[in-house]
N, C-alpha and C positions, 0 to 999 in steps of 0.2 A: 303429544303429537308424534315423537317419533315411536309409541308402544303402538298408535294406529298404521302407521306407517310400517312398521315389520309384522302387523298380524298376519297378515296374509302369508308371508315368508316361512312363520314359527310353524303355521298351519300344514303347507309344505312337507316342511322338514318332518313333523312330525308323523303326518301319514306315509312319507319315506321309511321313515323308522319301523312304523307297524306292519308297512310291507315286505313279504316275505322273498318277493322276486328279488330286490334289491342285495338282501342277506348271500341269497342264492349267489347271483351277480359275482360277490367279492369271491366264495368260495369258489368261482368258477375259476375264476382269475386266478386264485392260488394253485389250484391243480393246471392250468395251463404253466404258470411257471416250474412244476415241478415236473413235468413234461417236455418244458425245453434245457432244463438241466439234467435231465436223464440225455435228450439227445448230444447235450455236448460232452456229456460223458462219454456217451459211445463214441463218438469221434475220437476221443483221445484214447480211446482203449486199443481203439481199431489203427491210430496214427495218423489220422486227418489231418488233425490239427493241434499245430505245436500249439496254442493259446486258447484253448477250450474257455477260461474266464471271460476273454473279450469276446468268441466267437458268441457266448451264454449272451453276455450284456448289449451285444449288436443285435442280437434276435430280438431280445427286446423292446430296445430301444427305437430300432428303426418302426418294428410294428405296432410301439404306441403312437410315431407318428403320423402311420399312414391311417392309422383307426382315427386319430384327434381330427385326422383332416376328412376321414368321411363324418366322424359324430360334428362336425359345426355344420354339413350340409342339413343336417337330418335332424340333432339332438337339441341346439339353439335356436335352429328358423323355424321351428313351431310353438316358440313360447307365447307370441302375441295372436299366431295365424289359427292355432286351434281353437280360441275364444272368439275370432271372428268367426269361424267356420262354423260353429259351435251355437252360435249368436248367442254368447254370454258373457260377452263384453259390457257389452249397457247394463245389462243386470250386476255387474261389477262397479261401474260407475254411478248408478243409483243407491246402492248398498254405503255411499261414502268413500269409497277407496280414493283415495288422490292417482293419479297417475306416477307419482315414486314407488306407490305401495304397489301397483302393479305388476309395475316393473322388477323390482326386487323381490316380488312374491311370486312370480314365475320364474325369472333367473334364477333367482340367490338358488334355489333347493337343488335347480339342475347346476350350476357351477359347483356348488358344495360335493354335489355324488361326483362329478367327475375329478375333485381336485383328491376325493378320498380315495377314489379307484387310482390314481396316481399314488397317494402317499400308501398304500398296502402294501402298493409292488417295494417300495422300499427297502424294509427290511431282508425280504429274498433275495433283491439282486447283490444287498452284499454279498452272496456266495459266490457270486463271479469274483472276487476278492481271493476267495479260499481256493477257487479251480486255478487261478495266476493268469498273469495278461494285463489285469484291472488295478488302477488304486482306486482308496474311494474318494479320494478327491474328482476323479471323472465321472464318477456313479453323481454326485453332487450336482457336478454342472450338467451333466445332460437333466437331469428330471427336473432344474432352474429350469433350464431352456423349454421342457413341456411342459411346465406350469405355466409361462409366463406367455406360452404358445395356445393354451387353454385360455387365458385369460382374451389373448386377443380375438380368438373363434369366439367367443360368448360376446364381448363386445360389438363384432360384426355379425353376428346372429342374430342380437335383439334387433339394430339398427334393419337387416332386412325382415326382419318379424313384422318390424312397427309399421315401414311401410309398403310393404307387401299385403296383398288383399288376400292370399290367399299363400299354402305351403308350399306348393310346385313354386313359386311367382320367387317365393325368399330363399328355395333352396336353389334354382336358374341365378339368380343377384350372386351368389354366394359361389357357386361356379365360377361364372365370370370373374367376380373376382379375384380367383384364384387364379385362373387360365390366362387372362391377358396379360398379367404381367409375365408369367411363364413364354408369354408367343413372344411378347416384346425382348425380353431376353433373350433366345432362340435368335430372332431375328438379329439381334443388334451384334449377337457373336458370329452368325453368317457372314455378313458384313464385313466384321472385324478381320476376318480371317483371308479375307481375297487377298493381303498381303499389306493393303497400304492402311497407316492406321492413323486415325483421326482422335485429336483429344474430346471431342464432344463426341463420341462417340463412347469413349472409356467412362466420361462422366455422366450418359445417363447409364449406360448399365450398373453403374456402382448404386447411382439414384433410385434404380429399378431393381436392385435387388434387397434395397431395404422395405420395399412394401411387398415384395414377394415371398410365399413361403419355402422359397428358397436358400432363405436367408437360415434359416433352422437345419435345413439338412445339409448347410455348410456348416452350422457352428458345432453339429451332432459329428459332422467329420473330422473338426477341429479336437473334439473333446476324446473318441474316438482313435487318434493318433497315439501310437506308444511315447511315451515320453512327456505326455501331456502336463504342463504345469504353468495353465492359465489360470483367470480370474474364476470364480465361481458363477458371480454374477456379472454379467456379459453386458455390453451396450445393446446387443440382442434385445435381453431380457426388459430393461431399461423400455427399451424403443415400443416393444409389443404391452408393456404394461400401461404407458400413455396413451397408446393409440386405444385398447382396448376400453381403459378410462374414459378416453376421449368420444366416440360412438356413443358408450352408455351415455354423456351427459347430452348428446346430438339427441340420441334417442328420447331422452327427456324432454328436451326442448318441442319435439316436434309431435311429442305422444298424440299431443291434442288435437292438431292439424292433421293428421293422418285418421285420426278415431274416429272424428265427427259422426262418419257414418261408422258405425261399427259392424252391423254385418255385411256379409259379403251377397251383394246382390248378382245378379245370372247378367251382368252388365255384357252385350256385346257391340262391339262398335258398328258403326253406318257401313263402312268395307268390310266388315264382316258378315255384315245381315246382305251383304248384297251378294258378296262372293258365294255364300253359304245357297243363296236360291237360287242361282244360276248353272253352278259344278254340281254334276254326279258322278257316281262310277265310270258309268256307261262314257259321259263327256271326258273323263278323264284318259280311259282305256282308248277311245279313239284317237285322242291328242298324240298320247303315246307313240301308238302304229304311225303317225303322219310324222313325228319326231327322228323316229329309227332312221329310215333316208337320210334327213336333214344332218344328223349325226355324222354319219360314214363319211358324206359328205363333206362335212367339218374336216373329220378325219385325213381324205385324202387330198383336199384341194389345200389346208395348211402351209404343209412343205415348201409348196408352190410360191404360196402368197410372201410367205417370208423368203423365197429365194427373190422373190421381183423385188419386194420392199426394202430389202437389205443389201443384193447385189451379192449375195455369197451363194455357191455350188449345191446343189438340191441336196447330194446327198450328204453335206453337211447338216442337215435338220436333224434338232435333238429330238428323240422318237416322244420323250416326257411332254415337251411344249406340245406335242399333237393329243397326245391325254390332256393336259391341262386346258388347253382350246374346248375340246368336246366336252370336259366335264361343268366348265362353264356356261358354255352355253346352253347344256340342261338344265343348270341351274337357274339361271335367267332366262331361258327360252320360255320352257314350259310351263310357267305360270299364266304368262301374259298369253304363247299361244292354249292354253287351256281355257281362259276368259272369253278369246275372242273367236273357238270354236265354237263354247255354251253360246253365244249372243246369238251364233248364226242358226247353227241346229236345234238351238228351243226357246219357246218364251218365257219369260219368267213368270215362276207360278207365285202363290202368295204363301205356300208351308217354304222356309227356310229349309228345309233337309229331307223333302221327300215324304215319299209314303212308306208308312212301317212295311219291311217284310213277310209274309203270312206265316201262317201257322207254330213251329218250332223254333226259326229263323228270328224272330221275334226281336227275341235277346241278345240275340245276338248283333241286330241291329241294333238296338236300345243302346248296348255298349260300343260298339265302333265308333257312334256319332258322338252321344253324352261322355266317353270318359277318356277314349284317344283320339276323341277330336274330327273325326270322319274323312271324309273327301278332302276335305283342307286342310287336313290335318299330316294325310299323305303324302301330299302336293309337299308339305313343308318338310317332311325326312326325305324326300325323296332331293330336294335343293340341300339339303344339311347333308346327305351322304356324299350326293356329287361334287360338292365343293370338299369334302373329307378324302375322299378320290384324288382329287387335283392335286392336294396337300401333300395327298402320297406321293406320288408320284411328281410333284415338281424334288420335292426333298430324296428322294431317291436318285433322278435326275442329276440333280445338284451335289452330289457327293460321289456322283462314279461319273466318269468318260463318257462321250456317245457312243463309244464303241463298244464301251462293255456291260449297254444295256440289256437287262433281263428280263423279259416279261414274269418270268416264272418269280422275280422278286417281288415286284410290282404285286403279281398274285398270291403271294404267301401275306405282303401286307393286311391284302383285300380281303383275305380269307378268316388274318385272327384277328384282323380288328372288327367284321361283320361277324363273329360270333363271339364278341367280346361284347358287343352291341347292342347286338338280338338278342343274347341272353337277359343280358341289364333290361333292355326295354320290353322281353316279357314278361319277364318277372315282375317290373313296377308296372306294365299294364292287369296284368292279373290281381296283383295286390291294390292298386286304388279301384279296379270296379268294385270289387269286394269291398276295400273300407267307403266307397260312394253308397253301397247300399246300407250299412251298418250306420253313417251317420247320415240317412234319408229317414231308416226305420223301415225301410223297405223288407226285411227281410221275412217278416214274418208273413207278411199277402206273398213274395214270390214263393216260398213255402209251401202254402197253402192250393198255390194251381196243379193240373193235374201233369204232372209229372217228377219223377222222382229228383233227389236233391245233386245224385252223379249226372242226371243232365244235366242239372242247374250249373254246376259246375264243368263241364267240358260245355257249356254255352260261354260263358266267361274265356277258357281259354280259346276257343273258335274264334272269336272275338278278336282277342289279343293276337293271334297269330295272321289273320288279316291286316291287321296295322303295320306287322310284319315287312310285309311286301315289300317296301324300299332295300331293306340293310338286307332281305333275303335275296335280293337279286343281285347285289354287291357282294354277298357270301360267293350267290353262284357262279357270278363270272369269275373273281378271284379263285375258286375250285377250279375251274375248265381252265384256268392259266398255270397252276401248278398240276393240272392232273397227268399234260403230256411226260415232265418230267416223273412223277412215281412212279407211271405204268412203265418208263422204261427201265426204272429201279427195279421195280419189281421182275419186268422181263428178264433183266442181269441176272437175279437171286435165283429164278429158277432154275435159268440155265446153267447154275454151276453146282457142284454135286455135295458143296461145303456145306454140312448140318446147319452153322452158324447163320447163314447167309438165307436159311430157310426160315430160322428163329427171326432173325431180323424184319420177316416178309409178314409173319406174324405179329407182330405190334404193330401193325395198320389197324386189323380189324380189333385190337384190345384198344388202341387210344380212343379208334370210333364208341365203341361201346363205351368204355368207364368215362369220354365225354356226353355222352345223350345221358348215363347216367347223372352225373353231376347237374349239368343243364336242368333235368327232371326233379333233383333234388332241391336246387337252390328256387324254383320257381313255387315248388309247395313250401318250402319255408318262409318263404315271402307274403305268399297268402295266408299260412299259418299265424305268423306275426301280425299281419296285418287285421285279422281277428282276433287278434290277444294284447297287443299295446297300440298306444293313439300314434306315437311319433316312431321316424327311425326304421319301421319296418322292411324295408332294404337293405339299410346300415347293417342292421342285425343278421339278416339272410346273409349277406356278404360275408358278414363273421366267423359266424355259425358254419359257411360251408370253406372258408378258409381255413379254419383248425379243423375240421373233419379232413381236408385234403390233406393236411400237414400229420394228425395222426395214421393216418393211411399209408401216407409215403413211407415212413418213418416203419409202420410194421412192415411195408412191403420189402424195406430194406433189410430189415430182422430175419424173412421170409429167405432173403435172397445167402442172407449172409449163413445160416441154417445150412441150408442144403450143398453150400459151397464147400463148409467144414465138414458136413457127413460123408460129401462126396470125398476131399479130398484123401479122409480116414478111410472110407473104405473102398480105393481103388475104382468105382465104379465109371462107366463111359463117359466121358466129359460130355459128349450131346445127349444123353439120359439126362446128367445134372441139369445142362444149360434148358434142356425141353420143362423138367420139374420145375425151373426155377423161375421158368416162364408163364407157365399155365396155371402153376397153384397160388400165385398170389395175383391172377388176373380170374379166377374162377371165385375166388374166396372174395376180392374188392366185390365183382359184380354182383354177388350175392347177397352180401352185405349192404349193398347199394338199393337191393332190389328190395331188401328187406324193408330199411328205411324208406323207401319210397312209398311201399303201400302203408306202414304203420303210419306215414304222416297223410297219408292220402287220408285216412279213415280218422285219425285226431282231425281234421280237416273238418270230415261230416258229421262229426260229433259234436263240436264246435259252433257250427252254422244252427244245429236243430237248439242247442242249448239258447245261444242270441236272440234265436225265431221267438222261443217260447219264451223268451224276458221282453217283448218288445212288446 
């Protein structure tokens, strides 16, 4: 019984083995360790850093946990969800597998890779020992604490696999997860801090931060401390290896109840089918214009209303709550008034989404509707930014004065957190049209029409950048809120005759570029991956353009440091050096940028004709 029960596992692990990406994988791993211990070397060459050991093993350590905590969004919540997707689940259940074997036949191999990609870094990070700063009793307890931190991402990963219909559905579960206790936290320490302090108050945040992963990058700060001579094994480690336990055996219990059906059908609900025939663009765009008024409105009648309702001096009014006011009631307004403009200005037809686009557009419709969702899909970023607005802005609010509000703050939030946003959400809209046609089988018929495969692909991203629209218009107002202050930055810099202040003026347009760069990068590695592995392909992009930034930085600093010592040897004009030191490692990034970008553009279209012709 139990040799049936781990066939599926052995099988696994074994075709891991003969995989050569896998091989690859560790190797990569080791040349990035030896890459961040060249950079803590130069740190202490240079005098950075009295403790180049700890600064080596904090690199590390912090960045296995921010990666563990993207690989359980992405590397666990597709073990169950891509055999539905897949619809080879049943064919799993017909073959005799019990649902243990399932389950341990899909986990076990992905648990096993990540607990080895963990125990490789091992042996390196003792070098943080040899640079000083480190004993290895701390190297001990931190990679306790991410093993045991691994264990419980996999435990909560199966559990939204199992009942998750689909990957998007277990990786959202799996978020959340993560996030609420993080708000709850937040919140409860706001709170705390007005001055008067409540013991139920102390004891849920203590409650709440044992099921947050919070709790990890306190104990990684704990271990982290000079002087450190705690336990190895932590109640931490204890708490996440039960809980992770505990899921799997959840997961077992409910395999069955959630399988029943095992593929995943185009289920959409009754308010969906009805929303979906009623909203279009057009109904949408007009809601909008009728909105704008309503808004400003919001905006300036607020003040008011809270000076009558409250009896306090108008211009008392904190300027945040008039943000908060309007960006709610976008949120809330525009749905409802979106519906009840469709009702008036059209009938309801009987296609659910309209008539396709003609000619070239085609696709590009195909994808707006089928894979981010369409018109309602819009409606639904467009309520998730405006409440993400409010958030800014009440917490910005709430931590300064009314007196010493800043629009231009407000707008730096609005600006990196809408391209923090848009990038993420182009890059995963480009990457699931792409794996939507790959596990359709579509690929080889779109192929085969007449137009070449660089349409095919800037139809995709046309596409994706349409869906855009919400968090692009949250980019743009936050721009026009910091743009009064640069331009007069800038107007300063020119007006003063100091080279320096000119150099300064110049890393505008280098950040603009080496960012469209990046942006441009990280969204073909996404689609790249996402024709080259089943799961993760974000996770991976994320990575991938993470250590390329970090090696880049890292030369540009080399670049910097270069020219600093040639100058200083050989007497030459300090604004010659500061101009060199400026141009040539933002000429040489952009190049290199530009390079990588077509070379993956074109792995890209290589890629695509290769799939076509296997399909």
């Amino acid at each position: 019984m139990l040799r049936g029960t781990l066939a599926l596992m052995t099988r696994g692990l074994r075709l891991d083995c003969r995989r050569w990406q896998m091989h690859a994988l560790r190797f990569l791993l080791v040349a990035i360790f030896l890459f961040m211990m060249l950079f803590a070397w130069v740190e202490n060459v240079v005098s950075i850093a009295a403790t180049p050991g700890l600064n080596f093993f904090s690199y590390i350590t912090y960045t296995n946990f921010v990666f563990i905590t993207l690989g359980g969004m992405s590397f666990f919540t597709s073990t169950i969800t891509e055999e539905k997707e897949e619809q080879t689940l049943g064919l799993l259940k017909m073959a005799g597998v019990n649902p243990l074997g399932i389950l341990l036949g899909k986990l076990g191999p992905r648990l096993l890779n990540a607990l080895l990609l963990l125990a490789i870094q091992f042996p390196f990070v003792q070098l943080a020992v040899t640079l000083g700063g480190v004993h290895s009793r701390q190297i001990q307890a931190a990679y306790t604490t991410l093993a045991g931190y691994i264990l419980l991402m996999a435990g909560l990963g199966i559990l939204a696999s199992v009942i998750a219909r689909r990957t998007r559905q277990a990786a959202l579960m799996i978020c959340m997860t993560i996030l609420v206790p993080l708000i709850l936290q937040g919140l409860l320490s706001i709170l705390s801090s007005g001055g008067t302090q409540f013991p139920q108050l102390t004891i849920a945040r203590e409650a709440i931060q044992w099921i947050s992963i919070w709790s990890v990058a306190v104990r990684l700060g704990e271990v982290m401390s000079l002087g450190f001579d705690g336990a190895i094994l932590d109640r931490q480690f204890f708490c996440h290896l039960a809980g992770g336990a505990t899921m799997f055996v959840t997961s077992w219990a409910i395999f069955e109840r959630c399988t029943r059906q095992p593929h995943t059908a185009d289920h959409v609900a009754p308010a969906g089918r009805l929303s979906r025939s009623h909203i279009r663009l057009k109904t949408l765009g007009l809601t909008i214009l009728m909105m704008v008024p309503v808004l400003g409105l919001v905006f300036l009648a607020y003040p008011h209303l809270r000076s009558i309702v409250l009896g306090v001096p108008l211009r008392n009014s904190p300027p945040h709550e008039s943000v908060v006011a309007v960006t709610v009631t976008l949120a809330l307004g525009l749905p409802l008034a979106t519906l009840c403009v469709a009702r008036v200005t059209q009938k309801r037809e009987r296609r659910e989404i309209g008539e396709c686009w003609p000619k070239a557009r085609s696709l590009v419709w195909k994808d707006l509707h089928f894979v981010t969702g369409g018109v309602v899909g819009i409606l639904t970023r467009i309520a998730l930014y405006s409440l993400l607005t409010g958030l800014v802005a009440f917490l910005v609010g709430f931590f300064d004065p009314p007196d010493r509000w800043e629009w231009s703050l407000l707008g730096g939030w609005m600006l990196g957190l809408g391209l923090f946003a848009g990038t993420l959400e182009l890059g995963s809209n480009v990457g699931r049209s792409l794996r939507f046609e790959l596990q359709g089988q579509t690929l080889s018929t779109l192929v085969l029409l007449p137009q070449t495969i660089r349409a095919f692909l800037w139809s995709k991203f046309v596409s994706s950048l349409v869906a855009l629209i919400p968090v692009a218009v949250m980019t743009l107002i936050g721009g026009l809120l910091v743009f009064s202050e640069v331009l007069q930055s800038i107007l300063q810099a020119a007006g003063r005759s100091n080279g320096g202040d000119f150099i300064g003026v110049l890393y505008i347009p280098m950040i603009i570029t080496l960012m469209l760069m990046q942006i441009a990068l990280f969204v073909e590695l996404t689609a790249y991956f996402a024709l080259t592995v089943r799961w993760g392909y974000v996770v991976l992009a994320i990575i991938c353009t993470y250590f390329m930034n970090s090696i880049g930085g890292f030369a540009w600093s080399m670049f910097m440091l270069m020219f600093s010592f040639a100058g200083a040897a050989s007497g030459a004009d300090s604004t010659v050096i500061l101009l060199l030191m400026t141009l040539v490692p933002w000429v040489t990034a952009a190049g290199v940028s530009l390079a990588v970008v077509i070379a993956l553009f074109h792995a890209i279209e290589s890629r695509i004709k290769q799939l076509a012709s296997q399909s």
